[in-house]
C-alpha positions as CSV (number, residue, x, y, z in Angstrom):
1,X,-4.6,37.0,14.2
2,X,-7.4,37.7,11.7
3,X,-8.4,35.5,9.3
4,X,-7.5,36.2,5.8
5,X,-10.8,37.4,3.6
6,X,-11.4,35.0,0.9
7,X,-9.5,36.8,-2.4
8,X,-6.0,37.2,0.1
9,X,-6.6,33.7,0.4
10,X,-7.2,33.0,-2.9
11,X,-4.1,35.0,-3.9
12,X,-1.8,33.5,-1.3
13,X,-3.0,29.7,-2.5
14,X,-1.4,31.1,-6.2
15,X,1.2,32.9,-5.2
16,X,2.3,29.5,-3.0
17,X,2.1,27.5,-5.4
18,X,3.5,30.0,-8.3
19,X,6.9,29.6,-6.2
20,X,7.0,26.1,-5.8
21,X,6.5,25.5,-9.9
22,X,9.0,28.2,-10.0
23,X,11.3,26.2,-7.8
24,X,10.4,22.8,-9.5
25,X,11.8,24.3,-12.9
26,X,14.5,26.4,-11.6
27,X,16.0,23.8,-9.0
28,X,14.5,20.7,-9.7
29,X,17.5,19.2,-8.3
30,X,16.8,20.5,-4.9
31,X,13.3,19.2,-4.9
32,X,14.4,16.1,-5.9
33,X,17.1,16.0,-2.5
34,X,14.4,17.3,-0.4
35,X,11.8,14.7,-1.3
36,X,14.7,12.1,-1.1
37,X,16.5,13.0,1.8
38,X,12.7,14.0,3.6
39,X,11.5,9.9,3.2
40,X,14.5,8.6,3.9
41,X,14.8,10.3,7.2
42,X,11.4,9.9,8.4
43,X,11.5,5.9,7.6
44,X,14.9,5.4,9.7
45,X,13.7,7.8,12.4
46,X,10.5,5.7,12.3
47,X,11.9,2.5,12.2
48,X,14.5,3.4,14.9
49,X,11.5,4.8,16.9
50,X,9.6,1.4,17.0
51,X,12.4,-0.4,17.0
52,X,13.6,1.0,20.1
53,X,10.2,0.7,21.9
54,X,10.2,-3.0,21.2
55,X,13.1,-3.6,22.5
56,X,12.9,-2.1,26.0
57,X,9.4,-3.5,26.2
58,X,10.9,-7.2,25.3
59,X,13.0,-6.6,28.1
60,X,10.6,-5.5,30.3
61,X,8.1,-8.2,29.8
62,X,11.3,-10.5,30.0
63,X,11.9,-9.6,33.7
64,X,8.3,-10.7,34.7
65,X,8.3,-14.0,32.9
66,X,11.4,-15.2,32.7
67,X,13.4,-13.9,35.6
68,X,10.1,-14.1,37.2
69,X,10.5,-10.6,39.3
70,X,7.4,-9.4,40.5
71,X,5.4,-6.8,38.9
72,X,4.9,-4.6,41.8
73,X,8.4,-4.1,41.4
74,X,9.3,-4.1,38.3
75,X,6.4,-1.7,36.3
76,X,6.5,0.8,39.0
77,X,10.5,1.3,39.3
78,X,10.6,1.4,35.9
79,X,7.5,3.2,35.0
80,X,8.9,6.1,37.7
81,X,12.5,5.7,36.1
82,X,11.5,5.6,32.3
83,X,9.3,8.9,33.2
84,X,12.2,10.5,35.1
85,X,14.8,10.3,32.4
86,X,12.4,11.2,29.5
87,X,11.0,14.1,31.4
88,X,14.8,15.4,32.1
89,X,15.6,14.8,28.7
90,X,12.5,16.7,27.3
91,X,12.8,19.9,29.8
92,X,17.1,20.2,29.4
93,X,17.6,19.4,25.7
94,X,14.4,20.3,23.7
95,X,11.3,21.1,25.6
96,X,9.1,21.2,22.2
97,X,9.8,17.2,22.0
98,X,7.5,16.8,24.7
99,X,3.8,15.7,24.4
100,X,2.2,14.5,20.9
101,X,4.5,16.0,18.9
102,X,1.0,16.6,16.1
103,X,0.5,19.5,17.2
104,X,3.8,21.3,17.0
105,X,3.7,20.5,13.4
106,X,0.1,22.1,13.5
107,X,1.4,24.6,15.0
108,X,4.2,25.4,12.7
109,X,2.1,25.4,9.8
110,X,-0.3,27.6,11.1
111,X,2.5,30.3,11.4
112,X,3.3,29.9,15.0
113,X,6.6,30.1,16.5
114,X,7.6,26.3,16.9
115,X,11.2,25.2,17.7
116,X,12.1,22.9,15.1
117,X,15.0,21.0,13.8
118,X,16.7,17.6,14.0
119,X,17.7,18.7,17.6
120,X,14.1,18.2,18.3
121,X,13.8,15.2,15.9
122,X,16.6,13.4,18.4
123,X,15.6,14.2,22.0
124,X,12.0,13.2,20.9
125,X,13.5,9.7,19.7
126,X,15.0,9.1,22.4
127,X,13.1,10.5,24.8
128,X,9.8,9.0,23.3
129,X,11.9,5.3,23.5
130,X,12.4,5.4,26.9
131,X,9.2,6.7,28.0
132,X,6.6,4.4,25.9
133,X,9.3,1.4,26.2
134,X,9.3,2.0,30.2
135,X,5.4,1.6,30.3
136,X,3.5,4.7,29.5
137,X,0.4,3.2,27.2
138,X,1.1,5.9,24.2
139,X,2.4,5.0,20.5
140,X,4.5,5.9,18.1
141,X,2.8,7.8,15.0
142,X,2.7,11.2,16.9
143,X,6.1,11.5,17.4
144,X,6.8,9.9,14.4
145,X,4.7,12.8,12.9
146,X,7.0,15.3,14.7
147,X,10.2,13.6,13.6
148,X,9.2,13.0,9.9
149,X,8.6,17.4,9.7
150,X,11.4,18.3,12.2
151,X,13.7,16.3,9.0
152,X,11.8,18.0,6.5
153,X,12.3,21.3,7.9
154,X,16.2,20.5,8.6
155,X,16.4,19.4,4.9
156,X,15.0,22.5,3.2
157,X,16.8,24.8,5.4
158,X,20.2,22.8,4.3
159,X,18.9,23.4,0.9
160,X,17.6,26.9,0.8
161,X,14.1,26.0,-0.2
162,X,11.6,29.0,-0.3
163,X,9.5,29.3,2.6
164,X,6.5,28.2,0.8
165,X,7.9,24.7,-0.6
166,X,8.9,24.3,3.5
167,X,6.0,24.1,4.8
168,X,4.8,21.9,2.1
169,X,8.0,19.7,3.1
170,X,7.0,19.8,7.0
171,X,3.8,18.3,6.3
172,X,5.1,15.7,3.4
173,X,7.6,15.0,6.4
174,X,4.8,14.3,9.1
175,X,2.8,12.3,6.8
176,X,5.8,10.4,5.4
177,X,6.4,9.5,9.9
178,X,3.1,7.9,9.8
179,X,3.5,6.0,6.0
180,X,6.3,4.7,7.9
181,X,4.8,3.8,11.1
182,X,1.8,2.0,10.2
183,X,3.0,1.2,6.6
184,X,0.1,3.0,5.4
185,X,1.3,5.5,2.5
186,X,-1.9,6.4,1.9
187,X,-3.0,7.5,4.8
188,X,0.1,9.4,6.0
189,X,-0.7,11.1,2.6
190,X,-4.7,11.7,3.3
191,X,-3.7,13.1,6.7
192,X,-1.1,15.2,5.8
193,X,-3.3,17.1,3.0
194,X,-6.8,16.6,5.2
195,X,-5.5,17.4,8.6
196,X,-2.0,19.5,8.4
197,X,-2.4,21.5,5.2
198,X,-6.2,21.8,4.1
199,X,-4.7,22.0,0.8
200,X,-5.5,19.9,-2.7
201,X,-3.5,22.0,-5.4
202,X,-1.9,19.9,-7.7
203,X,1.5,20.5,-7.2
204,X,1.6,20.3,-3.3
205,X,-0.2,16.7,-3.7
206,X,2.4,15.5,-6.0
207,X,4.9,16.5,-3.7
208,X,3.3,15.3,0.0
209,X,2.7,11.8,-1.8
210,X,5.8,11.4,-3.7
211,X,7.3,11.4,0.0
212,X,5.0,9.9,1.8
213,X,5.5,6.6,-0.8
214,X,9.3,7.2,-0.6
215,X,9.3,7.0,2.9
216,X,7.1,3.6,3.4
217,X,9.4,2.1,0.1
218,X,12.2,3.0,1.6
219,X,10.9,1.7,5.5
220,X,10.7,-1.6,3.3
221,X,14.1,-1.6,1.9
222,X,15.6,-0.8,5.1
223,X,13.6,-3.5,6.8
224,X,15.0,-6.3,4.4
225,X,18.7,-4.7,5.1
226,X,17.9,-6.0,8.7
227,X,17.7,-2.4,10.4
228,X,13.7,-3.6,11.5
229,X,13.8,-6.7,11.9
230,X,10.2,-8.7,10.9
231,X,9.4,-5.6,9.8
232,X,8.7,-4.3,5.9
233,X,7.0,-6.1,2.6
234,X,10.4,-6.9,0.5
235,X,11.4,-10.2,0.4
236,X,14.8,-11.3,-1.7
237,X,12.6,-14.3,-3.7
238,X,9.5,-12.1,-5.0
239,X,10.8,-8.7,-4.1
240,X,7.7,-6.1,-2.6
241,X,5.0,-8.1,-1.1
242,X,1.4,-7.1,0.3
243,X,1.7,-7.8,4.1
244,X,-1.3,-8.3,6.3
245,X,-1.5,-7.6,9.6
246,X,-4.9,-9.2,10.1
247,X,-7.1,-11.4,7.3
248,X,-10.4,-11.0,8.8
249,X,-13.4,-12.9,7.1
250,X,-15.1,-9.8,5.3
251,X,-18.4,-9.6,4.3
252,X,-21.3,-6.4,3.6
253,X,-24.4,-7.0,3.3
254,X,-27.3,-3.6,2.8
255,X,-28.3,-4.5,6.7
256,X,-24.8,-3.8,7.7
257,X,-25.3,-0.2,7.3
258,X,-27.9,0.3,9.6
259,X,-25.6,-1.3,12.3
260,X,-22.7,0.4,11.2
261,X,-24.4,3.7,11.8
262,X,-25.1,2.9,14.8
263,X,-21.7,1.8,16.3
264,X,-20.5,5.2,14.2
265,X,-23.4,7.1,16.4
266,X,-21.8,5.1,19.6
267,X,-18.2,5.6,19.2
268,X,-18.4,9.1,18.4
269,X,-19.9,9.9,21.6
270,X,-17.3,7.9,23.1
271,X,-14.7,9.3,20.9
272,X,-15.7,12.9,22.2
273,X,-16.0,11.8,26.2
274,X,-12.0,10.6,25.5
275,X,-10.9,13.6,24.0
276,X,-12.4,15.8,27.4
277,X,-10.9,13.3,29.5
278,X,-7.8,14.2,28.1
279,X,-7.5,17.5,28.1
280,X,-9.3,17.7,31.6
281,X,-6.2,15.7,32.7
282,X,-3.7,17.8,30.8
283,X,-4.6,20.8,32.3
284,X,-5.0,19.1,35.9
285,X,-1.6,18.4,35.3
286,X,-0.7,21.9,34.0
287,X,-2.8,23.4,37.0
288,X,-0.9,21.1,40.0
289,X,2.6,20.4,38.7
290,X,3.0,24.1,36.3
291,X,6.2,23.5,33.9
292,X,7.7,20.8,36.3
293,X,7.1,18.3,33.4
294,X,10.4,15.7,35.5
295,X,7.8,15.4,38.8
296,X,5.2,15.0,36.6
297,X,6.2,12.5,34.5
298,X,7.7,10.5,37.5
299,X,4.5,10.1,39.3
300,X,2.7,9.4,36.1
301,X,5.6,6.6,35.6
302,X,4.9,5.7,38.9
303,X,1.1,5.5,39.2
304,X,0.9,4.1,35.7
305,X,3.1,1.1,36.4
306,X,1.2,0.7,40.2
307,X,-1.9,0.3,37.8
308,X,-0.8,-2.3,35.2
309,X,0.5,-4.1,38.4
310,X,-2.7,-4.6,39.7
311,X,-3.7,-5.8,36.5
312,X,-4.0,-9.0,34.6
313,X,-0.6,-10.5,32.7
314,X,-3.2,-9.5,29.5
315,X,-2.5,-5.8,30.2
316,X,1.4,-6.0,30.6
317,X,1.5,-5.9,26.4
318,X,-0.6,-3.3,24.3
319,X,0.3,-4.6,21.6
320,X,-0.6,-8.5,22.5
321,X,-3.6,-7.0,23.6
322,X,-4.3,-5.2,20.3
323,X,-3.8,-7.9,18.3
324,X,-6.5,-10.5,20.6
325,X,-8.8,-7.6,20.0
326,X,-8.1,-7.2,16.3
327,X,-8.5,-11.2,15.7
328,X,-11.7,-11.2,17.9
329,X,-9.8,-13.5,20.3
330,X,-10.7,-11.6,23.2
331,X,-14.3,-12.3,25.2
332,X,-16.6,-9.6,26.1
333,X,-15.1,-9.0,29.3
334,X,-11.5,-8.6,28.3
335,X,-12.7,-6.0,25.5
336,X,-14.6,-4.1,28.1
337,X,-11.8,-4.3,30.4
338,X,-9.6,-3.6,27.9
339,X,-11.3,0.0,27.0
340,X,-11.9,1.4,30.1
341,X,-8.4,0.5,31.6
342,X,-7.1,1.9,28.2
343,X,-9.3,5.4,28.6
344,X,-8.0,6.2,31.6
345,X,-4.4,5.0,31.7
346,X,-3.4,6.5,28.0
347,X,-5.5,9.6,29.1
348,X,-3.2,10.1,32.1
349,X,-0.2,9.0,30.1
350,X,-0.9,12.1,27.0
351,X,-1.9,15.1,30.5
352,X,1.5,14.2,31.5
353,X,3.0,15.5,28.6
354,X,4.9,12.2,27.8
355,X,6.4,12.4,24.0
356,X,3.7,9.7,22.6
357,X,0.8,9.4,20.3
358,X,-3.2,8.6,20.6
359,X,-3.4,7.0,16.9
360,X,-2.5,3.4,18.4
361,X,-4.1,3.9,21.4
362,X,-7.5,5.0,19.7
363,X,-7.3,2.0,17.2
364,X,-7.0,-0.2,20.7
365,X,-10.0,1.7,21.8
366,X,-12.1,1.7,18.9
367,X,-11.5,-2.1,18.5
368,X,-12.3,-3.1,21.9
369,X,-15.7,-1.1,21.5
370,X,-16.7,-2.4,18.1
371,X,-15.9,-6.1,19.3
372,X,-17.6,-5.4,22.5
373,X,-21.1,-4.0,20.5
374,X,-20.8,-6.6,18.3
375,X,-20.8,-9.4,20.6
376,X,-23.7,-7.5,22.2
377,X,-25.5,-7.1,18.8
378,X,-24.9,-10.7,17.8
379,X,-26.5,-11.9,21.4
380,X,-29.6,-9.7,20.9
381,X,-30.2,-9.9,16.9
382,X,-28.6,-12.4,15.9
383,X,-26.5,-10.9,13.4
384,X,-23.0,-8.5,13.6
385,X,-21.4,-7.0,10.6
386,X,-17.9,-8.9,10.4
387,X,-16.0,-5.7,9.9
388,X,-17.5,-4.3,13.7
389,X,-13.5,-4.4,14.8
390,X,-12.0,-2.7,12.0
391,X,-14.8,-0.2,11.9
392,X,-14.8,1.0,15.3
393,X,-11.6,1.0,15.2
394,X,-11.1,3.8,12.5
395,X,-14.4,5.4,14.0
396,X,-12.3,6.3,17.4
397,X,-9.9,7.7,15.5
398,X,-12.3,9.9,12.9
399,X,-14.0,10.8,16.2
400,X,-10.5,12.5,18.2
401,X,-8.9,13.5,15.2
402,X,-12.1,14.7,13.1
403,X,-10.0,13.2,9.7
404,X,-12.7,10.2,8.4
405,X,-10.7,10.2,5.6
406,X,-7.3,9.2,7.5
407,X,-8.6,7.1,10.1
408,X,-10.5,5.1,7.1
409,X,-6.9,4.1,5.7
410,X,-5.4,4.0,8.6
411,X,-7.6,1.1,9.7
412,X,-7.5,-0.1,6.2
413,X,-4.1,-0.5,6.2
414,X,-3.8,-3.0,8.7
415,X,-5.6,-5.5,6.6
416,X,-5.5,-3.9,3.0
417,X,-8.6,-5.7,2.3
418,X,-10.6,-3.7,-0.2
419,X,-14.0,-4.7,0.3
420,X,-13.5,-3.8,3.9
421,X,-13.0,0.2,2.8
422,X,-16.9,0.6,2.5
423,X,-17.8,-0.1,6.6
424,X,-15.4,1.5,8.1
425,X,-15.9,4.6,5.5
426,X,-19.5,4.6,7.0
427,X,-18.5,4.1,10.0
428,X,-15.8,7.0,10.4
429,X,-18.3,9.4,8.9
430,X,-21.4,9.0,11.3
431,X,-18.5,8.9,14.2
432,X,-17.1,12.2,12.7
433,X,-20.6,14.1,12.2
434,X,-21.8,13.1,15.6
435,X,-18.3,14.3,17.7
436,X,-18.7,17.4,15.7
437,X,-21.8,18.2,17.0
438,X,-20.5,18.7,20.5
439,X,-17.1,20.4,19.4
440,X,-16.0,21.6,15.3
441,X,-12.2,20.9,16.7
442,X,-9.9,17.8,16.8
443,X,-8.4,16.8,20.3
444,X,-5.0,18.1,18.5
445,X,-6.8,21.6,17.7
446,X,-7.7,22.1,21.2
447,X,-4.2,20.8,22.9
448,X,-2.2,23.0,20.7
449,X,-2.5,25.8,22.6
450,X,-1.7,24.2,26.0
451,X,1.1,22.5,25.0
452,X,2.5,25.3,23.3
453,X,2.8,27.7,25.8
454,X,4.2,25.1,28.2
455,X,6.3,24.5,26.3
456,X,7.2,27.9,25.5
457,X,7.7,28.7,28.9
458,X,10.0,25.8,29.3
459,X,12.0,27.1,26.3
460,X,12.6,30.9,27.7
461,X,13.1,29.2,31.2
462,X,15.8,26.8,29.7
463,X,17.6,29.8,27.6
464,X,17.8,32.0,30.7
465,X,20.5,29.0,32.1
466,X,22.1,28.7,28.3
467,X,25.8,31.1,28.8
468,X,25.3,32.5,25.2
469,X,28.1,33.0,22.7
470,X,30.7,35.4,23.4
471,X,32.4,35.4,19.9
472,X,36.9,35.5,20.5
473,X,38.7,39.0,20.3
474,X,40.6,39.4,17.4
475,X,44.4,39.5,18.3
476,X,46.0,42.9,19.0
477,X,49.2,44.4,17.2
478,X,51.9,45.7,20.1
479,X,50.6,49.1,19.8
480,X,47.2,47.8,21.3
481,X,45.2,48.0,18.2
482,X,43.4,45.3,16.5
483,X,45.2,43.8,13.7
């Protein structure tokens, strides 16, 4: 499709946002329901959505160390199993829930024809449970991202909202998934303007973060009602407190540039290696198994929990893992480990079209990297920036996702420490210029169009077996004609 010349663009930009003032005056109530109904959906389907993949990973790490069963068994029945059901659910109820779920959102916006709706929204939940909860190394924030616009679009077309205020709801709604996820309102906001709408008029940014904050308040509130347990900042005694994940020792000093640039420099190469990996394996996978997404995802199960089997207790629990890389707990050789077994097996995990996201993995990445460098650095000069962890994790993510901006409050968010905003800033940027030198595109830019016609496939396959509607015949009269 051609690109529009710069005055049809100009005049679409006013005419959009002519029609959603005209809609904020004329049916301000409407707005208001969308916004309302938009947050509040993306923080229970995100809540639910973590919740869920807590759960079945509590019970899986509770049959290896307190029933004892051994892991040979256990992460490869259940990898194959967890992969099974989530790929039958994905390819018989709602093939568009499958994969990162960013990119049908991209997708949408960018005026391509995208199943959406809460039918979606649902077999993604459920199907993105099983499948991370089982074992495949993937997280929540892309699916959340999916979920969060697949509301947003249900709730405008409930409300009859013009088709330019929708859009601007479907992106509110994926950045309101991640706000909720990572209880990072900002940078669910920064991402949905930078990444999904490359748009800064005043009205739509009113409206993406008036949801975005609705839906982490309202992940908070829900939290304290006891539907997320340990979750949210709202206490009964002082009401909305500042959590922090991490409270790392903080400290930039002018030399920690230079050494932030390079670890931006290093991880942006790296970055850009991770993003071919991936969609060498994706179409590997497209190439051998075609639309059989059920096979596929069974022998990913399968090899993926083979793998982990192999592998150190350490490995049985990303999110232990994270967190002795995020507190610098973790030696040199664990962090090393930690990457390349992460690379390879989350790589895998998103070419087999699992429903999962790479924002959690990437952080995991980034952080094992920075810490890794900085022990290095430390040995050889003596010196390490303190924020080397935090940096390189929100340099990873700048590097797949080409969004500095986003992966900067992202990574902020997990220890909303101010002064730690400045290094990873520097950081994301040097990793961002130097991917884009070997490719302008994000990893999400250049998997749209693979998973999209997968998936479309699946869809037209899966309608041809649909009966469709054969409406009643009215009832006849004695004389045989209708009455």
């Amino acid at each position: 499709m051609p690109s529009l010349s710069e005055p049809k663009q100009h005049r679409h930009h006013l005419g959009s946002s002519r029609s959603i003032r005209n809609l904020l005056e004329r049916r301000w109530l409407v707005v208001v329901l969308a916004l309302a109904l938009t947050g509040l959906g993306a923080a229970i389907t995100g809540l639910l959505f973590t919740g869920g993949i807590n759960l079945l990973r509590d019970w899986r790490l509770n049959l290896l160390d307190e029933h004892q069963l051994p892991a040979w068994v256990v992460l490869p029945a259940l990898g194959s199993f967890g992969g099974f059901l989530s790929g039958w659910l994905v390819t018989n109820l709602a093939p568009a829930a499958g994969g990162a779920g960013i990119t049908h959102i991209m997708g949408f916006l960018r005026h391509k024809t995208v199943p959406m709706g809460l039918r979606v929204g649902l077999v993604k939940l459920v199907a993105g449970i099983i499948a991370i909860g089982s074992g495949f190394p993937l997280g929540p924030e892309g699916p959340a991202v999916q979920m969060g616009g697949s509301v947003a679009w249900q709730m405008s077309r409930w409300l009859r909202a013009p088709v330019a205020f929708r859009r601007v709801i479907v992106a509110a709604g994926g950045g309101a998934g991640i706000a909720a996820v990572f209880s990072a309102p900002i940078g669910g906001f920064i991402y949905a303007i930078e990444e999904l709408l490359h748009s800064a008029r005043p009205v739509v940014l009113l409206l993406v973060i008036i949801t975005t904050f609705s839906a982490d308040t309202l992940a908070d509130v829900l939290g304290f009602l006891g539907l997320n347990p340990g979750g949210g900042g709202l206490t009964s005694a002082s009401g909305f407190q500042l959590e922090r994940e991490y409270t790392p020792l903080v400290k930039f000093l002018p030399i920690d540039l230079v050494y932030l640039i390079a670890l931006g420099a290093v991880v942006g190469v790296l970055a850009e290696l991770y993003c071919r990996y991936v969609l060498t394996m994706q179409r590997k996978g497209n190439h051998w198994f075609g639309d059989r997404l059920i096979l596929r995802m069974t022998i990913c199960g399968l090899v993926l929990g083979c793998v982990y089997a192999a592998l150190p207790d350490a490995f049985h629990n990303p999110s232990e893992l994270k967190h002795q890389i995020a507190d610098g707990k973790a030696d040199i050789g664990l962090a090393l480990a930690s990457f390349v077994v992460l690379f390879f097996s989350t790589g895998l995990a998103a070419g087999s079209g699992a429903p999962g996201g790479l924002f959690m993995p990437m952080l995991t990445l980034g952080g094992a990297i920075g810490l890794a460098c900085g022990i290095w650095v430390e040995a050889l000069t003596g010196h390490v920036p303190t924020t080397y962890v935090f940096a390189g994790m929100g340099a990873f993510v700048a590097g797949c996702s080409r969004t500095p901006i986003s992966a900067m409050f992202l990574a902020f968010a997990l220890t909303k420490d101010l002064l730690i905003l400045k290094p990873i800033l520097v950081a994301c940027l040097m990793s961002f210029v130097v991917a884009r030198l070997f490719n302008p595109h994000s990893i999400y830019e250049r998997q749209m169009g693979m998973e999209l016609n997968s998936e479309g496939r699946m869809e037209q396959r899966l309608n041809r077996h649909r009966r469709p509607f054969t409406p009643p015949q009215p009832p006849q009269n004695p004389t045989g004609e209708s009455s």
